[in-house]
C-alpha positions as semicolon CSV with decimal commas, in nm:
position;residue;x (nm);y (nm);z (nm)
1;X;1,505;-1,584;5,712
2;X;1,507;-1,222;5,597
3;X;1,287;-0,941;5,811
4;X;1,210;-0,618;5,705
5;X;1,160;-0,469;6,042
6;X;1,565;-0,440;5,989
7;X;1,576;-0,220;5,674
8;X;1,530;0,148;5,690
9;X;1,368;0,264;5,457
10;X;1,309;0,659;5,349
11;X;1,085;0,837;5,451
12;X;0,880;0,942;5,119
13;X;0,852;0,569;5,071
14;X;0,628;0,527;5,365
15;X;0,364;0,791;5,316
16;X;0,099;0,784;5,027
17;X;0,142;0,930;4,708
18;X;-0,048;1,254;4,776
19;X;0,156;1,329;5,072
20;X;0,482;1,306;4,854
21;X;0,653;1,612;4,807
22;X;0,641;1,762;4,452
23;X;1,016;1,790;4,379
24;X;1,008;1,387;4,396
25;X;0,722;1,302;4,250
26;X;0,718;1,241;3,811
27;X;0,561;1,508;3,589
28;X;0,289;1,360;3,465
29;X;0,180;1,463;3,079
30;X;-0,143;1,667;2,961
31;X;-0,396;1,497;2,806
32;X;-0,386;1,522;2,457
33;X;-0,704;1,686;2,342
34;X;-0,912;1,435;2,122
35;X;-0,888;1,522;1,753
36;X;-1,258;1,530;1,520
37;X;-1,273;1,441;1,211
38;X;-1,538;1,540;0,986
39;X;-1,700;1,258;0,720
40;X;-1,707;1,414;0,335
41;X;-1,825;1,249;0,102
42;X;-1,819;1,268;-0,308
43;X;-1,992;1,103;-0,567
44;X;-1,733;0,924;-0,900
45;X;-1,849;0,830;-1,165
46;X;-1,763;0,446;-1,272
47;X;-1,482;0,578;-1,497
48;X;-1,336;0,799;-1,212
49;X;-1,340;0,557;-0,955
50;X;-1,195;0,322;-1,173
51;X;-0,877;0,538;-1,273
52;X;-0,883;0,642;-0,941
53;X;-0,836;0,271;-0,823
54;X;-0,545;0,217;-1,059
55;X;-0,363;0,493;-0,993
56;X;-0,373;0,388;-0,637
57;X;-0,255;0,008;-0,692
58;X;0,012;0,104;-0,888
59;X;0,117;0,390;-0,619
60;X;0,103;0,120;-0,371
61;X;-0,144;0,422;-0,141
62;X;-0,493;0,414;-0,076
63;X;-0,771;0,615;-0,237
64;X;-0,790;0,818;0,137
65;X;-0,440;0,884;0,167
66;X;-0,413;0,996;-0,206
67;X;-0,706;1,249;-0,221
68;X;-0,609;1,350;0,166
69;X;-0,186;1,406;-0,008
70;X;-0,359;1,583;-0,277
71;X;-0,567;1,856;-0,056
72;X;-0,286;1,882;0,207
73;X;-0,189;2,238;0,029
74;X;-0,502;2,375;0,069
75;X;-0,599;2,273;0,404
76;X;-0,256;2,397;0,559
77;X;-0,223;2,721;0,370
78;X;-0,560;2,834;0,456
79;X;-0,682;2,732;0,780
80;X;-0,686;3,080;0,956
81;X;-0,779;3,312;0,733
82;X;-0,836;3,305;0,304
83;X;-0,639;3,609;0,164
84;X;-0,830;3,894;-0,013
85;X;-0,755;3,794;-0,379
86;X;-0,897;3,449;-0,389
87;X;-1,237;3,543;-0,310
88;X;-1,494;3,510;-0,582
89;X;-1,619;3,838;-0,689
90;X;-1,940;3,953;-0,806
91;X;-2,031;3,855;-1,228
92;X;-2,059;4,256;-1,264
93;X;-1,953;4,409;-1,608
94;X;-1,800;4,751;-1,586
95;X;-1,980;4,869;-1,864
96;X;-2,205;5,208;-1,666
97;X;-1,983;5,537;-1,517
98;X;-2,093;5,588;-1,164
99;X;-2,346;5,830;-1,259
100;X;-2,556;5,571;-1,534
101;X;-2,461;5,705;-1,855
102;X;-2,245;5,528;-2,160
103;X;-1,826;5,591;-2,098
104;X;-1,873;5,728;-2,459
């Protein structure tokens, strides 16, 4: 018969967890913070959805995966800031000087 009164055993084994010193105790991993996604939706027409459906079974992909592959340039390039050229400007015709008369 085998006692275990006989065996010595260390003595970090024989106090809780908490009272384990930190050098011996496993790094445990941050959470990783929950990611959101955001529901968009689009209206095809039957034509569209149709092409878009048979582009997709002979690609072996889904319709998701396809439109997400296609916007993948725009959502990486541009997620801090839009740069100064690309915004839309203002339908204004340069046609008036400063000072309201003809540039005759």
């Amino acid at each position: 018969m085998f006692i275990f009164s006989d065996i010595k055993l260390p003595e970090f084994i024989l106090y809780s967890y908490k009272s384990i010193p930190m050098a011996l105790q496993r790094k445990r991993r941050k959470k990783r913070k929950k990611t959101r996604y955001t529901k968009l939706t689009f209206k095809l027409s039957m034509k569209q959805k149709k092409s878009l459906m048979n582009y997709c079974h002979a690609r072996k992909t889904t319709p998701t995966r396809l439109i997400k592959k296609m916007i993948r340039p725009y959502l990486d390039k541009y997620a801090r800031e839009v740069p100064e050229e690309l915004y839309a400007t203002e339908n204004q015709l340069d046609l008036f000087e400063e000072n309201g008369d003809l540039g005759d």
